[in-house]
Structures are given as structure tokens and as C-alpha cells.
N, C-alpha and C positions, 0 to 999 in steps of 0.2 A: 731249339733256340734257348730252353733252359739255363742250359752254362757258356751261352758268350759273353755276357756283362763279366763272368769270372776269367773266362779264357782272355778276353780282350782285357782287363785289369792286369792279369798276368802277364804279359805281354807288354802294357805300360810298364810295368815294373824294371821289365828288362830295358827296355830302352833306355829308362834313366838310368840304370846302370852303365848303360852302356854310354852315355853320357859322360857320365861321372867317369869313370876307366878315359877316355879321348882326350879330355881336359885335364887329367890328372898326370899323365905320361909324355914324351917326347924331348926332345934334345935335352930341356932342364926339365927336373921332377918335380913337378906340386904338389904337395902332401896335404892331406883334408886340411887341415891346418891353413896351410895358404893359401888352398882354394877360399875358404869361409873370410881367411882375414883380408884378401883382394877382395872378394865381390862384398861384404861390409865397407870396406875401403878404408883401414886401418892397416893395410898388409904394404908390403915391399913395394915401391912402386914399376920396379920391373917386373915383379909378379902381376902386379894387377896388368901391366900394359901387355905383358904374355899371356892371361886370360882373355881379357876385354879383346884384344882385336887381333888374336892370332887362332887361340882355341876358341874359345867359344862361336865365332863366323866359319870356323872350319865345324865345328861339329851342328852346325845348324844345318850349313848345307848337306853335308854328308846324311844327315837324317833328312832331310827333303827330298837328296837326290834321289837315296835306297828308298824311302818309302814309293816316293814317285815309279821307279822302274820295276818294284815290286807287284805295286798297284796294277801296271800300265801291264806286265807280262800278265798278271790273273785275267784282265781284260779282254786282253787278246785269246788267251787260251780259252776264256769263253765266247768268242766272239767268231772265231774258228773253231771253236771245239774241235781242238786239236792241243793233247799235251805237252807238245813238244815246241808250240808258237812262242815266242818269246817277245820282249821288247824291239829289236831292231830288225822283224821278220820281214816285215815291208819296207824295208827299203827307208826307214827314217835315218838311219845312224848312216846310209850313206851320204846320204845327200848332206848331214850335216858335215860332213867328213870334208866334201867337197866345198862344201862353203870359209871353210876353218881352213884349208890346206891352200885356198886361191890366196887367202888376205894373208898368210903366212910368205907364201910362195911369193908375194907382191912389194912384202914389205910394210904393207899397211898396219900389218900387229908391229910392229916394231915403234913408228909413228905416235901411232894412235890404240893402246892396247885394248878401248872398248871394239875395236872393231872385229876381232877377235868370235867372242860370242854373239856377238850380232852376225858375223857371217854365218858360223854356223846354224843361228837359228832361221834366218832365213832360208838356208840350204836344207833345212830338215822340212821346214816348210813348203817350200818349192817340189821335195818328194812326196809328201802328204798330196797334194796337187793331183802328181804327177799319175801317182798309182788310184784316185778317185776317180779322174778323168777317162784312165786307161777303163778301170775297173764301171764308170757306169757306162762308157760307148760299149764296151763288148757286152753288156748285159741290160741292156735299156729296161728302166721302170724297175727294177731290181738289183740290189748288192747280193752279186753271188758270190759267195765266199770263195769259191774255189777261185775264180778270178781274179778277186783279191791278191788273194796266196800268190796267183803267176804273175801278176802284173809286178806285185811285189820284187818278187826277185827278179822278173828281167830287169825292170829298175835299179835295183840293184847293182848289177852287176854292170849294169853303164856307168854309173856315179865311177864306181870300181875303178872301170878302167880307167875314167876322168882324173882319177885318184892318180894309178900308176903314172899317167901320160904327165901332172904337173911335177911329178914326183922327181920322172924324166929328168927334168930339167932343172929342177930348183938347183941354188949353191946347197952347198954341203950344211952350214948352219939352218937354213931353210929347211932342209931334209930332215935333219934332228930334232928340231923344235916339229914340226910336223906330224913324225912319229911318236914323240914322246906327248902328245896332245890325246894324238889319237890311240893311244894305251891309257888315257882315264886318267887324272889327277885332281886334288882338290887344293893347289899349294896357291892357288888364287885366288884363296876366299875372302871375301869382304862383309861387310853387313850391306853395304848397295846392293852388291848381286844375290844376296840370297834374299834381301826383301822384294825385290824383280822378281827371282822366281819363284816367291812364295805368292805372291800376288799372281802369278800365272798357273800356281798348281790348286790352287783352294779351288776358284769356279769349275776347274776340269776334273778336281778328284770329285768336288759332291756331285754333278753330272756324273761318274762312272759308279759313285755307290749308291746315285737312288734307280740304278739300273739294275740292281739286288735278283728282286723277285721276275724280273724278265728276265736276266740269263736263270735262273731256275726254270723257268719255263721254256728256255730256248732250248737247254738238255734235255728237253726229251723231242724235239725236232722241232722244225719250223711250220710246219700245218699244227700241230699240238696244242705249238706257243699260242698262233693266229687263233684256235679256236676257244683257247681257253683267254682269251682277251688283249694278249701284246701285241701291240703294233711290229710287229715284226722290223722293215726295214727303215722306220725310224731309228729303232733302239740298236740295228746294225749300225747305220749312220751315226746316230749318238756317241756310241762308241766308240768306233773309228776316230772321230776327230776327235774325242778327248782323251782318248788315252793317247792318240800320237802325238798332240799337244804335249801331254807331260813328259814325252821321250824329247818332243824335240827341244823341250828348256830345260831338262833334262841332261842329256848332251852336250847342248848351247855352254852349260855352266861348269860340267868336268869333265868334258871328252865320253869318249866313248867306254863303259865299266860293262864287262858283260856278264853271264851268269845269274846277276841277282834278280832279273827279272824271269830266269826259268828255273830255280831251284827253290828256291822262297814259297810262290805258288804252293809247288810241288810240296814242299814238306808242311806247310800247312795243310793241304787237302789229306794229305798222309796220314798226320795226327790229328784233324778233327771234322772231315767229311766233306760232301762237297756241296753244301748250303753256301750261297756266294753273300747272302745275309750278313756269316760272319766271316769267310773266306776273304772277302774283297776288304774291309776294316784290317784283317787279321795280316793279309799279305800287305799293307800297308808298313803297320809296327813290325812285321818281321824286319821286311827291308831295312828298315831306318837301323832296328838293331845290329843287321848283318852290314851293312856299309861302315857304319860307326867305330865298328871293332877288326873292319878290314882294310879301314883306312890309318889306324889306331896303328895296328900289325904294319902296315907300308912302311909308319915314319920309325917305326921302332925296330927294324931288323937290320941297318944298316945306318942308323943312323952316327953322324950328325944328318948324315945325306939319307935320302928318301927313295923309296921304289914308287912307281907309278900303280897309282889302287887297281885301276883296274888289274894288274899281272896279278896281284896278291887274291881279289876274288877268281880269276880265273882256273891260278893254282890251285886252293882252296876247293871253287866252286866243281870240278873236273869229278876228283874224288868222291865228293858228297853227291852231284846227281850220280853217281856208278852207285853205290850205295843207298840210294833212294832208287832206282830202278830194279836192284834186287830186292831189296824190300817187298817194294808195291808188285813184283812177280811170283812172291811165294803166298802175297796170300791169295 
């Protein structure tokens, strides 16, 4: 524990950077220059109104969302201890999928655009539920992770179909808005929805980082943990519902982004072990860095027009876990 105050400083660092780079680029250019003279507020006033309420609510979120889904994959992958867990492994990103594709498919997003992420978060919620339920009747008095895991994806894959079947039928603009939701975007950001979700990720992340020194003890098993003092299926439970929490406001607020909750993890454990002390902090900041500048990359490769971030992490995100798997295989 020596060097996490430096490694996690580091690590700030980068975020503002990455900060800085999000707000700086995009359809028009703002040069330090105009960033300083907007936010003083002596600068151009299209400048300032292209900071204040276009960048800067975009890159709040994009850092809440990546931190959040960074956070919520380290979680998971200690909560299954299993590498390869990721954010939307149970079934959360379905269900929001499903709740975000009915209000689309209805017309309601069109109406009344809050309805939008409130269906989805409901929908993500409704599978939190789903797979708790499933998961303590097949294992009473106990969260068996493996059960977990299955209930998961048969959940999963019902939402799925739910998916296809409205899909079925929507009109054709229906369809597209639908898809293009669910490929992850942040072209909605507002200071409303990201003060919503930040009010929704603060109690859920410090719930998942004072659970630190229990997934330390949960790696080395679950009698280990018990004997050496963790309540065991509290801190499963604990878990559970807060990191799916931060998946499903998560989602709720830019569709579904994948990757950054199982490569982030991964490459911090990589580079500095797997103490979740500073793992769980660390995949936090990575996130927020890695969204920032993947959302940064979306508006900028085609711009004036936009890719949707999640393709851009997915792209992105492919090559670097192959390359994080070789790695963590030679040593």
C-alpha cells in the first residue's frame, strides 16, 4: 500500500488530462486560450455557451459513466472471482435494453424525452430483481455465485429476446433510434442527468470501496474469508446491489458502452496487483480516463457527425484485452 497515494495521484492527473483534451476538441476547436477566457467569462460567448452546456456536462458524464462501469466490472470480477465478469454479465444491460426499446418502440421517448432513461433504469432494475430472486430461491440462506452467474444469463437472454420480438415490429425510425441507443452515446448530456446520476453513484461506489479489504479476503475463498472475520454473504449481497446499481444508472444515462468495465480492471491489476485497496479506487480513475478520450475519439473521427462511444470502446477495447491476455499469459 506504499505507492497508492502516488499511483492514484497519477492517475488523477491523467483524468484531468483527459478532461482537458474532451473539452478542448470537437466540431469547433477551443484553444487553452478560450477555454480560460469562457470559464473566467470574458471569452466569446458562443465559446463559453459551447463549454458551459455542451462540453463540460458531456465530459462529467462520460467520467461518471467510465468510472462507474470500471468500478462496477472490478466488482464483479471480485464478487465472482472470475476474470472475465464484467459489467452487463447479469443480465443488467438487458433489461435496461428492454425498458429503453418499449418507451422508444411506443413513442413515449419522442413525447416526453425523460422517459427514456427512466425506462431504462427501471428495466435494469426490474433484472437486478429478477436474477436476486432467481439466484436466492435456488440457493436459500446463501448467494451462490455460481447461480448467480446462471440466472444471469438465462435472464439475459429472455430480455434478448424481448429485445428482438419489439424490435419485430417497431417502424423503421423506431428501429434506429433503438439501435443507435443501444450502441452507448453521450450526445444527451445535460448538468440534470449527470447530477441524477451522480447522486446515484456516490452512495453506491463508497458502499463498493469500503468492501476493499473483504474481497481481499474473499480471494482466498469463502471459508478463509468467514474465518478470518467477513461476513461473507452480506458483502456478496452488498455488492451485488451496488455495483448493479451503478450499471444500471449507468446505462439508464448513455446506453449500453461495453469493454470498459472488463479491460480497465484488467489492466490495472496488470500494472499494479491485485490489492482491491487500490484496485477498486484505481479502476475507478482508469475508467473515467478511458471513456473520456473514447468519447473524445467518437465526436472526432467523423465529425461534424458522431460515432456512437460505445463502437469506439468496443473497437478500441477488442485489441487491447488480446494484448492484455498475452501479456498476463507469459508471465
Amino acid at each position: 500500500m506504499t505507492h497508492t497515494p502516488r499511483r492514484l495521484a497519477l492517475l488523477a492527473v491523467v483524468v484531468l488530462a483527459a478532461v482537458a483534451f474532451s473539452v478542448s476538441f470537437g466540431a469547433s476547436g477551443l484553444g487553452p486560450g478560450d477555454l480560460w477566457r469562457a470559464l473566467s467569462g470574458d471569452g466569446d460567448p458562443t465559446a463559453r455557451a459551447i463549454l458551459l452546456q455542451l462540453r463540460l456536462p458531456r465530459a462529467a458524464l462520460a467520467a461518471l459513466v467510465g468510472g462507474a462501469l470500471g468500478l462496477s466490472g472490478c466488482t464483479f470480477q471480485a464478487l465472482l472471482r472470475n476474470p472475465l465478469a464484467e459489467p452487463y454479465v447479469l443480465g443488467v444491460s438487458g433489461g435496461a435494453a428492454v425498458g429503453a426499446v418499449a418507451v422508444v418502440v411506443t413513442g413515449l421517448g419522442v413525447m416526453l424525452p425523460w422517459t427514456l432513461p427512466l425506462g431504462a433504469f427501471i428495466g435494469a432494475v426490474a433484472a437486478m430483481a429478477l436474477v436476486l430472486g432467481v439466484a436466492r430461491r435456488a440457493s436459500p440462506g446463501r448467494m451462490d455465485t455460481r447461480v448467480l452467474i446462471l440466472s444471469g444469463v438465462i435472464i439475459g437472454a429472455f430480455f434478448n429476446a424481448m429485445i428482438l420480438l419489439m424490435l419485430s415490429v417497431a417502424y423503421v425510425e423506431s428501429f434506429r433510434s433503438a439501435i443507435f441507443w443501444m450502441m452507448g452515446n453521450l450526445s444527451g448530456a445535460d448538468w440534470g442527468s449527470t447530477t441524477l446520476l451522480a447522486a446515484l453513484l456516490v452512495p453506491a461506489g463508497a458502499a463498493v470501496l469500503s468492501l476493499a479489504r473483504a474481497f481481499n479476503l474473499l480471494s482466498r475463498g469463502e471459508e478463509v474469508a468467514h474465518y478470518l472475520g467477513a461476513s461473507v454473504q452480506r458483502v456478496k449481497l452488498t455488492a451485488y446491489l451496488a455495483a448493479s446499481l451503478m450499471v444500471a444508472a449507468a446505462v439508464a444515462a448513455a446506453g449500453v458502452i461495453g469493454f470498459v468495465g472488463l479491460i480497465v480492471p484488467h489492466a490495472v491489476r496488470l500494472a499494479w496487483g491485485n490489492d482491491h485497496r487500490m484496485l477498486l479506487p484505481a479502476s475507478f480513475l482508469a475508467g473515467t480516463a478511458f471513456l473520456l478520450v473514447a468519447d473524445t475519439v467518437a465526436r472526432l473521427v467523423v465529425a461534424p457527425a458522431e460515432l456512437p462511444t460505445g463502437v469506439v470502446t468496443a473497437v478500441a477495447g477488442v485489441p487491447f484485452f488480446v494484448a492484455l491476455l498475452i501479456r498476463g499469459g507469459r508471465r
